[in-house]
C-alpha positions, 0 to 999 in steps of 0.5 A: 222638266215641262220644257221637255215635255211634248206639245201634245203631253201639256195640251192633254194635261191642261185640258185634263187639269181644266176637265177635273175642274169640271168635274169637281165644279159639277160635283159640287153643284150636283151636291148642293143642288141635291140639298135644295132639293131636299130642302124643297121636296121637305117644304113641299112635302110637310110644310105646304102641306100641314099649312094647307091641311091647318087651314083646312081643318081651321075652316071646318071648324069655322064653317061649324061655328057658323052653322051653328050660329045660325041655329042660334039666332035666325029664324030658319025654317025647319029645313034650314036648320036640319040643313046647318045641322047636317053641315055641322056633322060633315064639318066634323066628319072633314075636321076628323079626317084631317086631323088624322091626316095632319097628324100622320105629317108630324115629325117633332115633339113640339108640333105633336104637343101643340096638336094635343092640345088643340085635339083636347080642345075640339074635344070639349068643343065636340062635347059642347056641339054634340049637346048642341045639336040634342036641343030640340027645335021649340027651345031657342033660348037655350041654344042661344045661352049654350051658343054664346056661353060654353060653345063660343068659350070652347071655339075660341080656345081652339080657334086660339090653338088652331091659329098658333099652329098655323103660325107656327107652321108659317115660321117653319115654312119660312125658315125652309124657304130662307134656308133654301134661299141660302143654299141657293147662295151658298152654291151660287157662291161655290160654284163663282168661286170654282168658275174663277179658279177654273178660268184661272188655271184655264187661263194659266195653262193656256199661257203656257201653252201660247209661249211653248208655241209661240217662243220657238216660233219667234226663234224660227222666224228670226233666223228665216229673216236672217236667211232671207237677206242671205246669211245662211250661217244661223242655225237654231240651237235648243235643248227642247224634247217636245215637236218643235225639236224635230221641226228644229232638226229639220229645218237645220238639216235643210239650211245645211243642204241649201248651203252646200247647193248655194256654195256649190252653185257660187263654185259653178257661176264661177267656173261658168264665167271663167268658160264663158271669158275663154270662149269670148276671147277665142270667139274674138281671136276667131272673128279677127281670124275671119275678117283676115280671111275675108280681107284676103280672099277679097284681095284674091278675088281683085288679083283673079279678076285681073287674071282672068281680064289678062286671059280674055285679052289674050284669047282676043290677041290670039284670035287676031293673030290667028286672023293675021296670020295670012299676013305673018309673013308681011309683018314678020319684023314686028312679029318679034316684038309681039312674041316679046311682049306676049313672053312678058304677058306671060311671065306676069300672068305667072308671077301672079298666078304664084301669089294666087297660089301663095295666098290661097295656102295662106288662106287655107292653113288660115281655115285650118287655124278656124277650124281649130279654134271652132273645136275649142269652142264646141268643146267649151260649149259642151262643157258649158252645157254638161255645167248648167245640167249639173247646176239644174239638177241641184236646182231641182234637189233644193225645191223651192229654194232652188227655182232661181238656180234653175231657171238661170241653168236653163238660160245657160244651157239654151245659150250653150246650145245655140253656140254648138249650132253657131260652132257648127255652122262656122265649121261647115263655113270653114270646110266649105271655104276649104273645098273653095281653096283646094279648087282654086289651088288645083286651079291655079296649079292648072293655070300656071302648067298652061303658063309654063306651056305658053312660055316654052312655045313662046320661047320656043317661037321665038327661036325659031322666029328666022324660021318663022317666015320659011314655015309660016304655013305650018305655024297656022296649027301652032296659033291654034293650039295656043289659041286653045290653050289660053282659052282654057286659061280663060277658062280656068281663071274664070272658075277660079274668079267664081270659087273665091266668089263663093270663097268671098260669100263663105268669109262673110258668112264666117263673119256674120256667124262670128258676130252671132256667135259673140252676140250669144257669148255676150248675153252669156256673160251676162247671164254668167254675171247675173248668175253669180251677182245671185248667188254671192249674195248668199252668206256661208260658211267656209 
């Protein structure tokens, strides 16, 4: 039943059952110290003063005894003698008044007999004095054999009966004084003994109070340790009522919420590591796609350059035969020879022009490819990114708990981010080299047509060499026109040299983004590694 009472319900009992003790404590002193104070305001009131009013009176009666004994014996002058006479009759005016007012203090029988008794006494003494005080002054003898006869036989019964009382008196304040002494002790001693039940039932509420604190405490701490070296499957299990219930309840609830954010981040880092191997193996696949295209392109670039070598040649043989040609006719005969190395020439250039051609289709369905695979990338890289949004969030859901998570989210979502940028670039690269290819396509196309053109008049030259020397006038026209078409050949080849220039410039750049792009993807690994080393630590539930 205490088990389920409230924190809150056994600290106000134990203090209320410590707060009665008190009360029950300060009754008892009240009531003790009431008595003491009867008791002294009894010994302040009768005693002290019957004490002080026996003296008083046993003084009078002293001072009278004196005055009159100095009638008796001395030789006093008259004054001193009416003087001791009028000391006589004020100590027994005194000894009357106090007399009443002792009496007026008596309570019990004893006391009030043995004041008769000395009342009766002062009677005969006031008889004896009053017959004293009647002697005349001339008649000494006498008043010394009353003084020392009857008046000292009456004073010393009363001084005997006057001193019995103020004994008695004595004894009575005694026995006050050593009553109050006990009541002193006897409250001293309750008051010990309710000071030590009270620090006993203190100390013993207190107790329980400590264990119904600290026992769910300890229980806490342990699972927290446990929770701390990554088992999150221990739970607190207690019948309690009190707060550390709801504290209980709470604290489960929130290692239930920490277990599905850690069971979902492990899901998470693992999907995140699946991406990221996928995008490394395309980014692999994409660099070896590259350093192909840059191989090819540079082979291109080296066929281009013989190309266009050949058409400046060329221009320069035409320039000469079109010098020569005032002379055509004296070099006719090897002339034919020159038409039939200039149709070889030509059909070199064409046999080359073709594989230009054809690898620059290679190259271009070889761009393509890159631009398929540069896609695949950005969508990974946004499915990377959509990823670690939904991992910060739950980061962000789990508080404290979850900060780690989030800063390896963010980390994961900067290195998606900078892969888009690296994508992007790759794939303007890629549009770029592809402008390059259709212009070095066209130009090629353009190329060969002139090839072609060259060979037919060439051809056609060549049959028509026995006409050669009947028209050499007319051929000077001829010479210029092929004059003018291979330089535009020259031409021609030359822009194509500078597209796969630029061609060459874009795969390289193709290249280097790749490498950026594999340096991310590495520390994005990394990071997806680190992501689920953190969270596999964490022990839960299936």
């Amino acid at each position: 039943m205490i088990r389920h009472l409230s924190i809150r319900s056994r600290i106000i009992a134990s203090f209320g059952l410590v707060f009665a003790l008190m009360i029950v404590m300060a009754g008892l002193a009240y009531t003790r110290l009431l008595k003491i104070d009867d008791e002294a305001r009894s010994v302040q009131r009768e005693s002290v003063q019957q004490m002080y009013l026996i003296f008083a009176i046993r003084a009078a009666w002293a001072e009278s005894y004196l005055a009159a004994s100095r009638i008796a014996y001395s030789d006093e002058t008259a004054d001193k003698a009416k003087a001791d006479r009028l000391r006589i009759v004020d100590s027994r005016v005194r000894t009357d008044e106090l007399m009443s007012r002792y009496e007026s203090l008596l309570s019990s029988a004893e006391d009030r007999q043995a004041f008769k008794q000395f009342r009766d006494a002062r009677e005969k003494y006031r008889a004896v004095i009053n017959r004293f005080l009647e002697l005349p002054d001339g008649r000494p003898v006498e008043a010394g054999v009353l003084f020392s006869g009857q008046l000292t036989q009456v004073f010393d019964a009363g001084r005997q009966l006057i001193s019995g009382i103020a004994d008695t008196q004595k004894r009575s304040a005694d026995d006050s004084a050593a009553q109050i002494r006990n009541s002193v002790s006897d409250a001293e001693a309750a008051m010990a003994v309710a000071l030590v039940i009270a620090l006993g039932v203190a100390v013993t509420c207190g107790y329980f109070l400590l264990n119904a604190v600290t026992s769910p405490l300890r229980t806490i701490t342990g699972v927290i340790d446990t929770m701390r070296t990554g088992d999150l499957t221990g739970r607190i299990e207690s019948d309690r009522r009190d707060e550390f219930a709801l504290l209980e309840a709470g604290f489960n609830r929130m290692s239930d919420e920490l277990t599905a954010l850690v069971g979902q981040a492990q899901k998470s880092s693992m999907q995140v590591t699946t991406s990221v191997a996928e995008i490394a193996a395309t980014s692999k696949e994409q660099q070896a796609t590259a350093a192909e295209t840059a191989a090819t392109t540079a082979e291109i670039g080296a066929t281009s350059q013989q190309i266009y070598g050949t058409s400046r040649d060329l221009v320069q043989t035409m320039s000469e035969v079109t010098e020569v040609v005032d002379t055509a006719v004296a070099l006719a005969g090897t002339g034919q020879d020159g038409l039939s190395r200039m149709s070889e020439t030509m059909q070199q250039v064409m046999g080359a022009a073709g594989s230009i051609s054809a690898k620059l289709a290679i190259l271009n369905e070889k761009a393509g490819n890159i631009n398929q695979v540069v896609s695949t990338i950005s969508k990974v890289a946004d499915q990377t990114n959509l990823l670690s949004l939904n991992a910060a969030i739950e980061a962000e859901k789990a508080g404290e708990y979850g900060r780690g998570f989030g800063v390896v989210a963010t980390e994961i979502r900067r290195l998606a981010d900078r892969t888009a940028v690296a994508t992007y670039d790759i794939e303007q690269m890629v549009r770029e080299m592809q402008s390059a290819v259709s212009a070095g396509v066209m130009g090629m196309d353009k190329f060969s047509e002139e090839v072609r053109r060259g060979i037919q008049e060439v051809q056609q030259v060549g049959q028509q060499l026995s006409q050669v020397i009947q028209q050499v006038q007319t051929l000077a026209p001829r010479f210029a026109v092929v004059n003018d078409g291979v330089q535009n050949q020259a031409g021609g080849a030359e822009q194509i040299t500078q597209a796969l220039s630029q061609l060459t410039e874009a795969a390289q750049q193709t290249v280097e983004s790749l490498r950026q792009s594999n340096q991310a993807i590495d520390d994005l690994t990394l990071v997806a590694n680190q992501l689920r080393t953190g969270v596999t630590r964490f022990k839960v539930k299936a």
